[in-house]
C-alpha positions in Angstrom: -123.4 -33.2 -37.1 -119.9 -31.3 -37.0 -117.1 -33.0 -38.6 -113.4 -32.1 -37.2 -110.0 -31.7 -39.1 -108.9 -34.5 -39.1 -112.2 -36.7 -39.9 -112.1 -34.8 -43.1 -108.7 -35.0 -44.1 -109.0 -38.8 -43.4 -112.0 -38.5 -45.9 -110.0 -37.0 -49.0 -107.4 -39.7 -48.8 -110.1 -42.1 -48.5 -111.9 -40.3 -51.6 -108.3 -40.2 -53.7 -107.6 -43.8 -53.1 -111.2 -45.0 -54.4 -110.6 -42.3 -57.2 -109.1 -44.8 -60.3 -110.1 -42.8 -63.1 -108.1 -39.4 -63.3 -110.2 -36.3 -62.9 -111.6 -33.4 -60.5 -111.7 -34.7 -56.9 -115.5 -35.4 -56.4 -116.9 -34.0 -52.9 -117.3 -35.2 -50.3 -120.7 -36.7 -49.1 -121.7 -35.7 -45.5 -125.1 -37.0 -45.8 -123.9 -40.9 -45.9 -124.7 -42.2 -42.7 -122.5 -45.3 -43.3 -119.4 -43.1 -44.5 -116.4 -44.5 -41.6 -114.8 -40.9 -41.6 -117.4 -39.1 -39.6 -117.1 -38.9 -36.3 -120.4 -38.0 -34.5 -119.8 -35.3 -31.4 -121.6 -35.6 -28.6 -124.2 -33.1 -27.8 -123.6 -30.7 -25.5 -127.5 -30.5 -23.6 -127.1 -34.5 -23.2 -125.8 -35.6 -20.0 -123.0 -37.6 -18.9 -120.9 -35.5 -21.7 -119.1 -32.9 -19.4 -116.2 -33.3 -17.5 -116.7 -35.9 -14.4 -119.8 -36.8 -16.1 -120.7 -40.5 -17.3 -119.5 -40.6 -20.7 -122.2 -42.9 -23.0 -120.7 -45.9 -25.1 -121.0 -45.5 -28.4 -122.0 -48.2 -30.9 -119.7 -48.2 -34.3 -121.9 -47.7 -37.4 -122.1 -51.0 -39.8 -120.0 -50.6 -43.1 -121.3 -50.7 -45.7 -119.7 -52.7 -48.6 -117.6 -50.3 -51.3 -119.5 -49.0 -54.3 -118.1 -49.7 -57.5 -117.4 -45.8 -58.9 -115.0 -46.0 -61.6 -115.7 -46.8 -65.0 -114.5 -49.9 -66.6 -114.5 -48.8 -69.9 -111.9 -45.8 -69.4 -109.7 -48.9 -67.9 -109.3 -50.5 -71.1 -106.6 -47.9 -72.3 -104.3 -48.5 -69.7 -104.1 -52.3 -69.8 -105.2 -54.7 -67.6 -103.3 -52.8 -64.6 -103.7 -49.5 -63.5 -101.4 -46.4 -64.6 -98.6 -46.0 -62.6 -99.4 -43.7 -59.8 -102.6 -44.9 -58.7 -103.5 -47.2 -56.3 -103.4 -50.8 -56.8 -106.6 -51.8 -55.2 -109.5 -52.3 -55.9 -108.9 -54.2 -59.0 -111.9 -54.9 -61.2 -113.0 -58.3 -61.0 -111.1 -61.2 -63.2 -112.8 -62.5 -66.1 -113.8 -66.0 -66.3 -111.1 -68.3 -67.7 -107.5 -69.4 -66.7 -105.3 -67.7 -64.4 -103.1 -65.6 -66.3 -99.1 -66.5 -66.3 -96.7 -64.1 -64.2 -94.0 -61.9 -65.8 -91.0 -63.6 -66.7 -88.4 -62.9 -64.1 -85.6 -60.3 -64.8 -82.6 -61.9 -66.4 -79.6 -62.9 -63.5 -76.2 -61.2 -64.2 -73.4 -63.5 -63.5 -71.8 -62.6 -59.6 -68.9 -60.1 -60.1 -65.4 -60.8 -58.2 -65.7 -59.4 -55.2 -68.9 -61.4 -53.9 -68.1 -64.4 -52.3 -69.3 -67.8 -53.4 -70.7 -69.3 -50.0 -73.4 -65.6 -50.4 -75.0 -67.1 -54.1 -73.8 -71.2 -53.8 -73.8 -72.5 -57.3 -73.6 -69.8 -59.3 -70.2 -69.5 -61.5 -67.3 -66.9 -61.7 -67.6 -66.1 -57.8 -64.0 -66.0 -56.3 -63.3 -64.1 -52.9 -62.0 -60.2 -52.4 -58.6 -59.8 -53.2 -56.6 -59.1 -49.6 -56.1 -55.9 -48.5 -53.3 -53.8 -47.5 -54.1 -54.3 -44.2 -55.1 -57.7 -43.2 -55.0 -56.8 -39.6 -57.1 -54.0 -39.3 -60.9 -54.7 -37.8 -59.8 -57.7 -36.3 -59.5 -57.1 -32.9 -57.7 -57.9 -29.4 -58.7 -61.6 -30.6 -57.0 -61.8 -34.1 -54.2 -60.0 -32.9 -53.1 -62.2 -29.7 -53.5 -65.4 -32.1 -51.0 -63.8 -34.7 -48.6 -63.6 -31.5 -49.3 -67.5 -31.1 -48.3 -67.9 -33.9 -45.1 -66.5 -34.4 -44.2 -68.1 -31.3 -45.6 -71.3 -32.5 -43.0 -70.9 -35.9 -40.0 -69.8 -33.6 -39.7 -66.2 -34.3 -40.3 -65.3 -30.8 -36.8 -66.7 -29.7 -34.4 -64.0 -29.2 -31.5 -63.7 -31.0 -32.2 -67.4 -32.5 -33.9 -68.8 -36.1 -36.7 -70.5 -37.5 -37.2 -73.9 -36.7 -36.5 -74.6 -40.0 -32.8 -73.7 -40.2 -32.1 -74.8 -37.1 -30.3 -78.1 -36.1 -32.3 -81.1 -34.5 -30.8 -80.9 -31.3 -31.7 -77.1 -31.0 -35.2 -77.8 -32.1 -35.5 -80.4 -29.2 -34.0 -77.8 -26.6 -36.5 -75.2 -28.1 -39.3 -78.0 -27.5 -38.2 -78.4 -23.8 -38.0 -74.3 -23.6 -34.3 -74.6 -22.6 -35.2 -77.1 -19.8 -32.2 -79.4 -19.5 -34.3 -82.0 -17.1 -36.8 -82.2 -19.9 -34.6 -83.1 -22.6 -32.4 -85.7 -22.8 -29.4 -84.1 -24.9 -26.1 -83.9 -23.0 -23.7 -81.2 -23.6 -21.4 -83.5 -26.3 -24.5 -83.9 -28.1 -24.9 -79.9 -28.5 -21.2 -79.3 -29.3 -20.9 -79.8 -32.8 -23.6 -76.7 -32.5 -22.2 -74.5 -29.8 -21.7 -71.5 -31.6 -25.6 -71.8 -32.6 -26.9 -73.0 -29.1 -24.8 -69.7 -28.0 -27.2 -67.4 -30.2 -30.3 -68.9 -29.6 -32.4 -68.2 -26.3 -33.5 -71.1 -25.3 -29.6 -72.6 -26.6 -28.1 -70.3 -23.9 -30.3 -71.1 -21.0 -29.3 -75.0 -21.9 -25.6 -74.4 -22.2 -25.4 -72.3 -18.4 -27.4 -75.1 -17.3 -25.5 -78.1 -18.5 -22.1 -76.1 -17.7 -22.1 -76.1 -14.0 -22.6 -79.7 -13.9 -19.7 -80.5 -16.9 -16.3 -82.2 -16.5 -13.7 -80.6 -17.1 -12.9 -81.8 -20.1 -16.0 -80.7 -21.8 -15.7 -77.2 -20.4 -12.3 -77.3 -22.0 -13.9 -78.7 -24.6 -16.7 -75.0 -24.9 -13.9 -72.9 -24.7 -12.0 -74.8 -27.3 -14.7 -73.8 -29.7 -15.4 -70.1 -28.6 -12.3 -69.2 -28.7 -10.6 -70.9 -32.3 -9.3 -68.5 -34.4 -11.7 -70.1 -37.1 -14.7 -69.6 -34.9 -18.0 -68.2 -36.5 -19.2 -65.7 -34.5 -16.1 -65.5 -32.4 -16.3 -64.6 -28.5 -16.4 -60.9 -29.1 -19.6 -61.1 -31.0 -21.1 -63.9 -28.5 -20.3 -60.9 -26.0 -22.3 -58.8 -27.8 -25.1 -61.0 -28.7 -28.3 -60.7 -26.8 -28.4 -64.7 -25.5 -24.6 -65.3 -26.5 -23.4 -62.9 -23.6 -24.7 -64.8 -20.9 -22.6 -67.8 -22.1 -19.6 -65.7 -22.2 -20.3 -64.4 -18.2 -20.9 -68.2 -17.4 -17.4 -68.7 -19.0 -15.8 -66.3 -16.6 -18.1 -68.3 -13.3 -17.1 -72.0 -13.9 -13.2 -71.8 -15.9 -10.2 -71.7 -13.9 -7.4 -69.6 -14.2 -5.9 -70.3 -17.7 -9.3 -70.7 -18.9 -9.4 -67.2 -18.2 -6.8 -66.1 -19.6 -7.3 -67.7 -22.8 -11.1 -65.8 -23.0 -9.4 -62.6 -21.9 -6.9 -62.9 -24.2 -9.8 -63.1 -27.2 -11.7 -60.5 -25.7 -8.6 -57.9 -24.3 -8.6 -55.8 -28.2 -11.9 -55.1 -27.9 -12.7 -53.8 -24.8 -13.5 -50.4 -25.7 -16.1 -51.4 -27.8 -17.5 -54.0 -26.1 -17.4 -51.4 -22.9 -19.8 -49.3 -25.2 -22.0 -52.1 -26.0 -25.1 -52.8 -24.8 -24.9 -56.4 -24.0 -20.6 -56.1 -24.1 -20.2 -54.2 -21.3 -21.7 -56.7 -19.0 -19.4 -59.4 -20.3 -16.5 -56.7 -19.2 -17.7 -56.0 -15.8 -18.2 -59.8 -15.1 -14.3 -60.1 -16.7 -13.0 -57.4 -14.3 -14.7 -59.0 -11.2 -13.6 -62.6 -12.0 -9.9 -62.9 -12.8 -6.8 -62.4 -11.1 -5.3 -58.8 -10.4 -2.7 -58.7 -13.1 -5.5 -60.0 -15.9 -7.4 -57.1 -14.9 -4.8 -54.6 -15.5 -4.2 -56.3 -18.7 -8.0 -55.9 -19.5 -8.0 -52.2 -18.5 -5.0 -51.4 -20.6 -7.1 -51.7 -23.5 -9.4 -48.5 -21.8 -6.3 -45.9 -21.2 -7.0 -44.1 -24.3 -11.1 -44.0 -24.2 -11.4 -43.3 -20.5 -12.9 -40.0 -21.0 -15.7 -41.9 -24.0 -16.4 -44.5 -22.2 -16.9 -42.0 -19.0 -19.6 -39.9 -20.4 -21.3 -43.2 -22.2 -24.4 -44.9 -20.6 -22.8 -48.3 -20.8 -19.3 -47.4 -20.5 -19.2 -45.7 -17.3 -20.1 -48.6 -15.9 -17.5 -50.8 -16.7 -14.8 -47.4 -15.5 -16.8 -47.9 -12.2 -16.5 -51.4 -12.1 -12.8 -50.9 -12.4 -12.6 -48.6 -9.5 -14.5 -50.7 -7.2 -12.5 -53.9 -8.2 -8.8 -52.8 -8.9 -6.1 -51.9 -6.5 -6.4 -48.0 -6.2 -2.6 -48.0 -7.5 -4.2 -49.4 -10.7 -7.0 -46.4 -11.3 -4.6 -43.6 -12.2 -5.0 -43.8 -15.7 -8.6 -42.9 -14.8 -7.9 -40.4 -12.2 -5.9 -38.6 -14.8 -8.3 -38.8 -17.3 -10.7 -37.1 -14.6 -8.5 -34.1 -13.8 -8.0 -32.9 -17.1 -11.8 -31.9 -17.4 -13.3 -32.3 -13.4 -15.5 -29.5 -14.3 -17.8 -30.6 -17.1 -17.5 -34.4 -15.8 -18.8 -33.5 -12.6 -21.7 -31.7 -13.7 -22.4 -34.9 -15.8 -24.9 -37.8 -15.3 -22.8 -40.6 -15.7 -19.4 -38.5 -14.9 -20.6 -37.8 -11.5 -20.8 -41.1 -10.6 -17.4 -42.2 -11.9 -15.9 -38.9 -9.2 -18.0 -40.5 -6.6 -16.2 -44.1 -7.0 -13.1 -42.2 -6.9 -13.9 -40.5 -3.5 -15.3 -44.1 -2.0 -11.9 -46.1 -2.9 -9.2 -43.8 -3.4 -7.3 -42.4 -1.0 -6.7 -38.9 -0.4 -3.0 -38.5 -1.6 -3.7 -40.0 -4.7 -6.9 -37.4 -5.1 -5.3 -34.2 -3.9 -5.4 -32.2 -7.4 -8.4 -33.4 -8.1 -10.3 -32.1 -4.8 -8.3 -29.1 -4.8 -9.9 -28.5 -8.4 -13.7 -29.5 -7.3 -13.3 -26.9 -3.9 -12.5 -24.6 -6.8 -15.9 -24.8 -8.2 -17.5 -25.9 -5.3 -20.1 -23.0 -5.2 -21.6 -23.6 -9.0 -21.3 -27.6 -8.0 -23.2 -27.7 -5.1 -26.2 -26.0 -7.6 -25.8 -28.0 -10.2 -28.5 -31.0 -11.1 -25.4 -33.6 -10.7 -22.5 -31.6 -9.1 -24.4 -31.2 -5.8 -23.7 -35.2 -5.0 -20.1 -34.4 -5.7 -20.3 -32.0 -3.4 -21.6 -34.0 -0.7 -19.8 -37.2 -1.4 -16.5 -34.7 -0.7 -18.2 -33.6 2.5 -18.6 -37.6 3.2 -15.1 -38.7 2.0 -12.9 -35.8 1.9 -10.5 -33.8 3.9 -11.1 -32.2 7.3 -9.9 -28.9 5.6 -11.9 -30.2 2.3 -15.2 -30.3 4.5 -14.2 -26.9 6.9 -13.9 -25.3 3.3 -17.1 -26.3 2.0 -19.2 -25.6 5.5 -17.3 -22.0 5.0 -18.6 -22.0 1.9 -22.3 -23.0 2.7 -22.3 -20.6 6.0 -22.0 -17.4 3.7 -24.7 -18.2 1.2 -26.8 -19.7 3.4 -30.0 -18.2 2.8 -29.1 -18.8 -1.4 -28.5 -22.3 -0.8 -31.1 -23.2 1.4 -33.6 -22.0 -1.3 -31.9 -23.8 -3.8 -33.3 -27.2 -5.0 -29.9 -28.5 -5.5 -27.8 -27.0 -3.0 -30.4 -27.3 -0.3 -29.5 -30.9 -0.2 -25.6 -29.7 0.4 -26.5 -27.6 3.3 -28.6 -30.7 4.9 -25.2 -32.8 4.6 -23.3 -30.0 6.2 -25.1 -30.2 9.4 -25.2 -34.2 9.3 -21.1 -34.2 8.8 -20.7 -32.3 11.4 -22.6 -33.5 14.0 -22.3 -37.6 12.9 -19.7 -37.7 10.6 -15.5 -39.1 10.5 -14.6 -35.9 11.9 -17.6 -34.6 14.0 -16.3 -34.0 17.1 -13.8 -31.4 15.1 -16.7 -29.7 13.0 -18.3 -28.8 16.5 -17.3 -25.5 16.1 -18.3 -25.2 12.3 -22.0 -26.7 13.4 -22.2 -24.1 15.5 -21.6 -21.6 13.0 -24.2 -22.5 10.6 -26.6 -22.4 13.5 -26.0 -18.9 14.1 -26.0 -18.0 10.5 -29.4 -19.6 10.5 -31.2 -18.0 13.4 -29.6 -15.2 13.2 -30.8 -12.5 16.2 -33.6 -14.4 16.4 -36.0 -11.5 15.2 -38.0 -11.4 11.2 -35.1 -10.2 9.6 -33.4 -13.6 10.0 -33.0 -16.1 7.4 -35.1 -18.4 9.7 -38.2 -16.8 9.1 -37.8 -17.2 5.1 -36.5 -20.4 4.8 -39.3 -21.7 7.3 -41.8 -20.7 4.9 -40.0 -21.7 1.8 -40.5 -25.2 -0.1 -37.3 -26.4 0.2 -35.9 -24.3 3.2 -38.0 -25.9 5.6 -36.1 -28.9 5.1 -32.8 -27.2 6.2 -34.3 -26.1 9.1 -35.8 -29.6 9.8 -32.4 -31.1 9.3 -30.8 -28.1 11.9 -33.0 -29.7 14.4 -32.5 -32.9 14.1 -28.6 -32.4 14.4 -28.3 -30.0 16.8 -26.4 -30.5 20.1 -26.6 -29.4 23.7 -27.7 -25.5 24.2 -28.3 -25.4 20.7 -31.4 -27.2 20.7 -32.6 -24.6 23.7 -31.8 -21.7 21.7 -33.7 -23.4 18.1 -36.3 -24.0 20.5 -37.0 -20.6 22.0 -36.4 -19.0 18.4 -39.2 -20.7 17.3 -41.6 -20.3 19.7 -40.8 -16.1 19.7 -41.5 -15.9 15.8 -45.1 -14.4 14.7 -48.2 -16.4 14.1 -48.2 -16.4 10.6 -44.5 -18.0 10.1 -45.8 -20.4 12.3 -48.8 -21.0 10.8 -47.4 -21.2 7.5 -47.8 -24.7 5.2 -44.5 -25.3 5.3 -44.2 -23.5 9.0 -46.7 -26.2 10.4 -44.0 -29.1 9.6 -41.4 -27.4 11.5 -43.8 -26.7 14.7 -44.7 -30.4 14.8 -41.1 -31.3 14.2 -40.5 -29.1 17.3 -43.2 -30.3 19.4 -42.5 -34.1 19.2 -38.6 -33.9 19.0 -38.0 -31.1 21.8 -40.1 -32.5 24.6 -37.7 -31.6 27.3 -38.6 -28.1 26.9 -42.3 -27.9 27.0 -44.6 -27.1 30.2 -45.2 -30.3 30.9 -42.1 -32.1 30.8 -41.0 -29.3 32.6 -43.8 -29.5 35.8 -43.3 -33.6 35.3 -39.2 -33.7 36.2 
């Protein structure tokens, strides 16, 4: 019978495991019937063996038991195990007798450092791994949320306030009672002997604005007493700076009356500058300026006539320089209008100095602004283009002049295609056509609408600055703007224009906006509003 590949490999591993005593490989016996590495083949001439045929079941051959082919003797050198190498089994039988004793184990090392002692339990010298530099790390979204717990739990989450250990018992009950004052049972005497430390504490703040719209007057007196002695620690310009202390200070202002006032603007008045800078100090000023009398604020903002051009140009500053526009008596400003004429160029074209022009042209009248408009029509044409400048621009066009706006309009008409594609100045031309049409002096800018009409259609043929700025990303929007302000025989003439121009202006992306704008806003000219009247 045929034996395959594999049956025969099968058959030297077999032969080299049952080999024990090193030598030549012996061969490999074919004739042994009861050998379980050959595979008999089917013959070919019986049925039932080709393919869709019946397939006979084949009967396994018995086993025989193993014959014992190695030599005892040639054992004996080795011991009473086999060299190392060769296969463990089968072992020669055991001798008669008692069963022989095991190995002795391999001696135990004691644990070294780093191995923890609940691993090995009992066994001495085991102590934990020494911490890392980075406790946190591999810990997870878990570990790290109950490490915030925690530090809320010990008090370092309070702005601006302490531990719970250096703190007074009467600001650890307010911190219990998270500056409720219904929850707690301290009155406002009680917290007094530690103001200045309920001031600076978050949850001490909340509990002092609370309990100080309810107080007497005597223990208000009694608050501003303490913020404002000469021997206090912090004193009220650093409570004004503070980030829970200057909410105490802008409650001060709310709930004292007049010479209470006075006496807190009398602490506060040689450091308005830089509390006007600060963070946290300039909101204590701005509440100051909007809660006292006319002649404290002058005395407040005499402190600012020297840094009106710093505190201008700062991101905190400028705000309190607007808050004294918006609450003074225009005749009290002109420190600041001063300061703003000596450099209207750069200060326009600034973040926060545009703003502090644009207060100027809200409250201040004309007169007192004439060298100061004069100066901005000067550089009216690089303003309108300008990132900041351009709502300088169009706040004049808002609150200026009748010659101020004729100017600018002039202005705008001759660079109208230049402006119109302008990010910037695209917005200025939109004002132009809104002034004139619903503005203070519309019904004497009817002429100057007009013009910019014409400048914008032009002859009404592809050489116009219509056809570009219909197609263009910001031009549409002038043109869109033209429409929707547009008067009388105007709107006749946009809407003819329009409806002459080629397809593809038309049927441009930005061209499609303008021809719906046209359809649902001119109605009165189409062919069916037309046939319906």
């Amino acid at each position: 019978p045929a034996v395959t590949s594999a049956a025969a490999a099968a058959a030297a591993n077999a032969a080299r495991s049952t080999n024990m005593i090193p030598g030549p490989p012996q061969a490999l016996n074919l004739s042994d019937v009861h050998s379980p590495m050959k595979v008999p083949v089917p013959d070919a001439k019986r049925k039932g063996g080709g393919r869709g045929g019946r397939t006979p079941q084949r009967k396994a051959a018995p086993h025989a038991p193993p014959t014992q082919d190695y030599d005892p003797a040639a054992l004996a050198a080795f011991g009473s195990y086999p060299p190392y190498g060769m296969a463990p089994t089968p072992y020669p039988p055991a001798a008669a007798g008692p069963c022989p004793m095991p190995p002795p184990p391999m001696p135990m090392y004691p644990m070294m450092p780093f191995m923890y002692p609940t691993m090995y339990p009992g066994m001495a010298g085991a102590q934990p791994p020494p911490p890392t530099g980075d406790s946190q790390k591999g810990r997870g979204k878990q570990g790290k949320q109950k490490d915030t717990k925690d530090k809320k739990r010990r008090g370092k989450g309070n702005k601006g306030g302490h531990s719970d250990l250096n703190c007074s018992p009467e600001l650890l009950m307010v911190r219990n009672a998270q500056g409720n004052s219904a929850k707690t049972k301290l009155t406002l005497q009680e917290a007094l002997p530690n103001l200045l430390e309920f001031a600076q504490d978050q949850h001490g703040s909340r509990f002092l604005q609370n309990k100080l719209d309810e107080a007497s007057p005597e223990d208000r007196q009694l608050v501003f007493t303490g913020i404002c002695a000469e021997d206090a620690d912090p004193d009220a310009v650093s409570l004004a700076k503070d980030v829970s202390g200057n909410f105490v200070v802008q409650k001060l202002f709310d709930v004292g009356d007049p010479d209470q006032k006075k006496q807190l603007c009398e602490k506060l008045q040689p450091e308005i500058p830089s509390l006007s800078k600060d963070n946290y100090g300039c909101r204590v000023v701005q509440k100051a300026i909007g809660a006292v009398s006319k002649d404290l604020q002058v005395f407040l903002a005499s402190s600012l006539q020297n840094n009106v051009a710093d505190c201008i140009v700062n991101m905190h500053g400028n705000h309190v320089i607007q808050k004294c526009i918006e609450q003074m008596p225009p005749d009290s400003v002109s420190f600041i209008i001063h300061a703003v004429e000596h450099d209207i160029t750069s200060l326009a074209s600034h973040i926060y100095g545009c703003r502090v022009i644009q207060r100027l042209l809200e409250h201040c009248g004309a007169a007192q602004l004439t060298e100061m408009l004069e100066r901005i029509l000067v550089n009216a044409q690089a303003l309108a283009k300008n990132q900041f400048g351009n709502y300088v621009v169009q706040h004049m066009l808002e609150h200026g002049r009748l010659q101020d706006k004729e100017a600018i309009i002039d202005i705008v008409k001759r660079n109208i295609l230049q402006f119109s594609m302008d990010k910037h100045s695209s917005n200025v031309v939109e004002k132009c056509f809104e002034i004139a049409t619903i503005g203070e002096h519309a019904s004497q800018l009817e002429a100057e609408r007009a013009q910019l009409i014409d400048a914008v259609l032009g002859v009404g043929d592809t050489t116009s600055p219509l056809c570009e700025m219909m197609t263009h990303r910001y031009g549409n929007y002038v043109v869109q703007r033209m429409m929707e302000h547009s008067r009388g025989t105007e709107r006749e003439r946009i809407f003819r224009t329009l409806n002459a121009l080629p397809m593809d202006y038309r049927s441009n992306q930005h061209g499609m906006h303008i021809m719906n704008a046209l359809q649902k806003g001119f109605r009165e000219f189409t062919p069916d509003q037309a046939s319906g009247s």
